[in-house]
C-alpha positions as CSV (number, residue, x, y, z in Angstrom):
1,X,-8.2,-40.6,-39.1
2,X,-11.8,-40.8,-37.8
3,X,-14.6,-38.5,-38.8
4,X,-15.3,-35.1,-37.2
5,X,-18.3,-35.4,-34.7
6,X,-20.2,-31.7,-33.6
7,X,-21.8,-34.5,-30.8
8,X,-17.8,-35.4,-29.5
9,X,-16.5,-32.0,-30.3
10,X,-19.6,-30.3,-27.5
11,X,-19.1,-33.2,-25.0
12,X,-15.4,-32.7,-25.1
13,X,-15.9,-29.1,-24.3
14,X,-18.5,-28.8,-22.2
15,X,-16.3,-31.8,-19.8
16,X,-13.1,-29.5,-20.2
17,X,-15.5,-26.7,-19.1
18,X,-16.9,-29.0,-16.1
19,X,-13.7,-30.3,-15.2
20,X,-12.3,-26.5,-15.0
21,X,-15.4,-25.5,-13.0
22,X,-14.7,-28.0,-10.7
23,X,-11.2,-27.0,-10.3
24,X,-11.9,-23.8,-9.5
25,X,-14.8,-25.0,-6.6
26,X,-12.2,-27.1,-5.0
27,X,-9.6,-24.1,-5.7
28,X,-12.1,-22.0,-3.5
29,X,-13.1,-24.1,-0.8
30,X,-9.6,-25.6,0.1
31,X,-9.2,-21.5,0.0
32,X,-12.1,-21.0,2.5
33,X,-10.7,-24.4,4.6
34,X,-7.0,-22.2,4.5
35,X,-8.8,-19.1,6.0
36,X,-10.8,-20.9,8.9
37,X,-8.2,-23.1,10.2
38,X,-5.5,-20.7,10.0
39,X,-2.9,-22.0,8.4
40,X,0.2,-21.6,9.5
41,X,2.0,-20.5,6.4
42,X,-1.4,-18.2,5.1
43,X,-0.5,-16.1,9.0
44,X,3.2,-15.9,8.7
45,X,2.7,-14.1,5.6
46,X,-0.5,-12.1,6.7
47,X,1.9,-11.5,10.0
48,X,4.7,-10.2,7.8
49,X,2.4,-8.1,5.5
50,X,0.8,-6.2,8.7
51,X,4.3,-5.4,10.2
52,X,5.4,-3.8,6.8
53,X,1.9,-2.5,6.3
54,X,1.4,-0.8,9.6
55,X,5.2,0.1,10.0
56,X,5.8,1.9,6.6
57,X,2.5,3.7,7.1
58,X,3.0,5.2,10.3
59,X,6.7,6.5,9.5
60,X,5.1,7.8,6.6
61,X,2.4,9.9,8.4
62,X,4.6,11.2,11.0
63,X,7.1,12.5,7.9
64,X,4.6,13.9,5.4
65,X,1.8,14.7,8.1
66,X,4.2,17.9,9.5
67,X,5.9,18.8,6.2
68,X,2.3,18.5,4.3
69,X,0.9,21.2,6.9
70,X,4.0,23.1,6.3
71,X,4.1,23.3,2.8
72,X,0.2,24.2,2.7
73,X,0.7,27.1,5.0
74,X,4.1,29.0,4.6
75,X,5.0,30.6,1.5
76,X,8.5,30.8,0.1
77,X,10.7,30.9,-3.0
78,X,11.3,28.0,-4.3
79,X,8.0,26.2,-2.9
80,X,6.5,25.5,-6.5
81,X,9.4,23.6,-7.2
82,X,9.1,21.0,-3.9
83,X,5.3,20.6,-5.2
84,X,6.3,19.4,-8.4
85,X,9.2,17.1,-7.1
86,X,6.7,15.9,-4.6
87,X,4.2,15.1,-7.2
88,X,6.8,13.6,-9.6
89,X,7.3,11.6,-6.5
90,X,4.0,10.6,-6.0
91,X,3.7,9.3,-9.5
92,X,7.3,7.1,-8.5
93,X,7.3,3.8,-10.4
94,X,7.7,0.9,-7.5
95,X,10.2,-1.3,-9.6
96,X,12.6,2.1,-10.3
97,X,12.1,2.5,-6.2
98,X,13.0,-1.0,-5.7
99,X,15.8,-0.9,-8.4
100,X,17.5,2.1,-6.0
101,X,17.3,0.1,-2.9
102,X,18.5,-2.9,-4.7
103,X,21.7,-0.4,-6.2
104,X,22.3,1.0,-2.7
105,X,22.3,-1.7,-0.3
106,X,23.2,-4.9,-2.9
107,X,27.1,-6.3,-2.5
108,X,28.0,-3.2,-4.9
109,X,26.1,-0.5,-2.9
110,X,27.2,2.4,-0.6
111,X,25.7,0.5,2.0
112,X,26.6,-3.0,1.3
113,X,27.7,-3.1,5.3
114,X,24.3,-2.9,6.8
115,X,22.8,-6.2,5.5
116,X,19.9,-5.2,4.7
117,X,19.0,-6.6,1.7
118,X,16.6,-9.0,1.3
119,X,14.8,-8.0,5.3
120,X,11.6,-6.8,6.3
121,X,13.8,-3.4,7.4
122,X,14.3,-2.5,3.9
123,X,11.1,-3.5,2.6
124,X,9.5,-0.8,4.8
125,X,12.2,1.7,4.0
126,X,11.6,2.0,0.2
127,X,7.4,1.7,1.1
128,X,8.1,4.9,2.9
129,X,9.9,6.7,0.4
130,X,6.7,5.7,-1.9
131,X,3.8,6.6,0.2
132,X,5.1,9.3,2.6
133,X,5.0,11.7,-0.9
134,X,1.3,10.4,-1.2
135,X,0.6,11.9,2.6
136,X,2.8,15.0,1.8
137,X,0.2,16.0,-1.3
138,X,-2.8,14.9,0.2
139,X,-2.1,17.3,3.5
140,X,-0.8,19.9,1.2
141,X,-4.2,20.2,-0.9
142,X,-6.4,20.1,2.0
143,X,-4.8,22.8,4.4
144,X,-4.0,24.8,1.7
145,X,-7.7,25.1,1.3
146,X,-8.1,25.9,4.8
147,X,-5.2,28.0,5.5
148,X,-6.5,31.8,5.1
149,X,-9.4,31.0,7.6
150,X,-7.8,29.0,10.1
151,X,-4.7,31.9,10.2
152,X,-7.5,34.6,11.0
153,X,-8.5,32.8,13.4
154,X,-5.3,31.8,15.0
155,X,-4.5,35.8,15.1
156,X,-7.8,36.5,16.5
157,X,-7.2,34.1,19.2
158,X,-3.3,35.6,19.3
159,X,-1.3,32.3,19.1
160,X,2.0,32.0,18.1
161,X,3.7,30.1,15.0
162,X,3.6,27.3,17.2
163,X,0.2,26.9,18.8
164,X,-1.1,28.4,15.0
165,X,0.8,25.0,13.7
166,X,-1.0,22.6,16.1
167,X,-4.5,24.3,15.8
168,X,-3.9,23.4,11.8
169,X,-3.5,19.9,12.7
170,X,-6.3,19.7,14.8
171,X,-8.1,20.8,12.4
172,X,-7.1,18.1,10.1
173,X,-7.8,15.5,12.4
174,X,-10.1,13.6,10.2
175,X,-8.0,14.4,7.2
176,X,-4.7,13.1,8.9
177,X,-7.0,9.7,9.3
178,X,-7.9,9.9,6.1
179,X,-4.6,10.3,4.7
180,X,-2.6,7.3,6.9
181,X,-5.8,4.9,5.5
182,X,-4.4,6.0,2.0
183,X,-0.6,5.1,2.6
184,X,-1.8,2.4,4.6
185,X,-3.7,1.0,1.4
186,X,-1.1,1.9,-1.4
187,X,1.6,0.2,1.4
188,X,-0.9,-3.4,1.3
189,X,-1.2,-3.4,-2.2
190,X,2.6,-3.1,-3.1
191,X,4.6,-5.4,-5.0
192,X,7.1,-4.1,-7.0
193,X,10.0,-2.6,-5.1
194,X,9.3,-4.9,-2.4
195,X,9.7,-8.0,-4.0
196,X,13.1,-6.3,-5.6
197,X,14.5,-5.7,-2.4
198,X,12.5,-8.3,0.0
199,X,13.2,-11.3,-2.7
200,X,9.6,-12.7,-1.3
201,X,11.3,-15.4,0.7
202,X,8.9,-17.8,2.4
203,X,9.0,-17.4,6.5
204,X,10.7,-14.1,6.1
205,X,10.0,-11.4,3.4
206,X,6.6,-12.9,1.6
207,X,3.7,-10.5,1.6
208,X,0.2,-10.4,0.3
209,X,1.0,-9.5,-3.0
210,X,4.1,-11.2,-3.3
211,X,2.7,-14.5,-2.2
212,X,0.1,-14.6,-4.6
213,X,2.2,-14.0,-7.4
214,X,4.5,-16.4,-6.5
215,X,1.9,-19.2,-5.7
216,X,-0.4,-18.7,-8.5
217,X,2.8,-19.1,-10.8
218,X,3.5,-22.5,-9.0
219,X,0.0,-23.4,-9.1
220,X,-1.1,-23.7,-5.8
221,X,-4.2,-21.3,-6.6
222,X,-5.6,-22.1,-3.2
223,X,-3.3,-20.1,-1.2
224,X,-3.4,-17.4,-4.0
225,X,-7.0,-17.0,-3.8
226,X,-7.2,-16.9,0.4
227,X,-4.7,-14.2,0.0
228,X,-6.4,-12.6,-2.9
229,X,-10.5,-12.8,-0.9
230,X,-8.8,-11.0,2.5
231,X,-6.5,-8.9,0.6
232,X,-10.3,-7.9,-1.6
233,X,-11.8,-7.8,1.8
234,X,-9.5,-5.3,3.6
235,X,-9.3,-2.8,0.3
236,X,-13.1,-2.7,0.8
237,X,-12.7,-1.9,4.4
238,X,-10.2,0.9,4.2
239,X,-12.4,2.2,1.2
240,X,-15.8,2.1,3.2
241,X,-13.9,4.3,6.0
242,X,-12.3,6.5,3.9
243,X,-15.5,7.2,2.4
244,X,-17.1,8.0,5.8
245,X,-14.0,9.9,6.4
246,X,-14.7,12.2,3.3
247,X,-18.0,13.1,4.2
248,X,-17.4,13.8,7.4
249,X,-14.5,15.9,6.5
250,X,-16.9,17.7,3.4
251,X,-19.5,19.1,5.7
């Protein structure tokens, strides 16, 4: 057994070091070379990510939008209690979500028949029933801020229940913007019910968040990192809008 060496021991590490650094340079451009050719797997899963994404969003906005608005400007017994369920809600682990999609529609479920386990159409069933309580709470706090002025001025102009609604919601313009670019964001950034219930298959049901998982695991860092910079890249987007959003709303 030779002699311990502090000169070997340093060169060792600082080549393990150099070696790793170098890995993780070729790691990023081979990410880069992904990104700017296009690669044909990298845009089947960006494509399936944005129909989910955009899908699931939407659905949830045209839900919670109305019933947000509603629940901010009506006042009945047994409101305080929708509030709190809505905000348990909102607070909804994604893998007990994904667990009761899995329960329901799995070859034991109520709805075994429909086949829709392991599809996009699930996937962007349980995102709504996560993010359409986000859009419910948001709407809720803001109109219910705005509610007392808005219905003086609704009498003043003599509308009905009606017309009163849809003058709320025009007034909320920026905030119903504001509040898809959150469900929009919390849908991108998913991963726990839809890989339950989506089963991140390659060519079908892989998203963002799924894929990199799933590739970094396997050890194809290249594809995890192209995933990870536009996934990065869009988060900061959304959060640069909402942020002009909020002070546009604030004045």
């Amino acid at each position: 057994m030779g002699e311990f060496s502090p000169r070997a021991f340093l060169w060792n590490t600082k080549k393990i070091e150099i070696d790793g650094g170098n890995g993780l340079q070729s790691a990023l451009h081979k990410a880069l070379q992904l990104i700017l050719t296009a690669d044909r797997e990298l845009c089947n899963i960006l494509s399936v990510t944005a129909k989910l994404s955009i899908s699931s969003s939407l659905i949830a906005l045209l839900i919670g939008v109305p019933v947000g608005i509603w629940l901010g400007t009506t006042k009945f017994k047994g409101q305080s209690i929708l509030l709190v369920l809505n905000r348990t809600l909102m607070g909804m682990p994604p893998v007990v979500c994904g667990l009761l999609f899995y329960m329901l529609f799995s070859g034991v479920g109520p709805f075994r028949h429909m086949k829709l386990l392991f599809t996009v159409d699930i996937m962007i069933l349980a995102q709504v029933v996560l993010i359409t309580p986000i859009v419910i709470g948001n709407m809720e706090t803001y109109v219910a801020g705005i509610a007392e002025p808005v219905r003086e001025t609704a009498k003043g102009l003599g509308l009905g229940s009606g017309k009163m609604f849809l003058l709320f919601g025009k007034e909320c313009t920026y905030q119903i913007f504001s509040a898809y670019l959150l469900a929009f964001a919390r849908a991108i950034a998913e991963v726990g019910a839809v890989s339950m219930v989506g089963g991140a298959i390659a060519w079908k049901t892989n998203v963002m968040t799924t894929a990199i998982m799933q590739y970094t695991n396997r050890g194809n860092f290249s594809l995890g990192i192209a995933l990870g910079m536009i996934l990065m890249t869009i988060s900061l987007l959304v959060n640069v809008v909402l942020s002009i959003m909020q002070r546009r709303v604030s004045r």
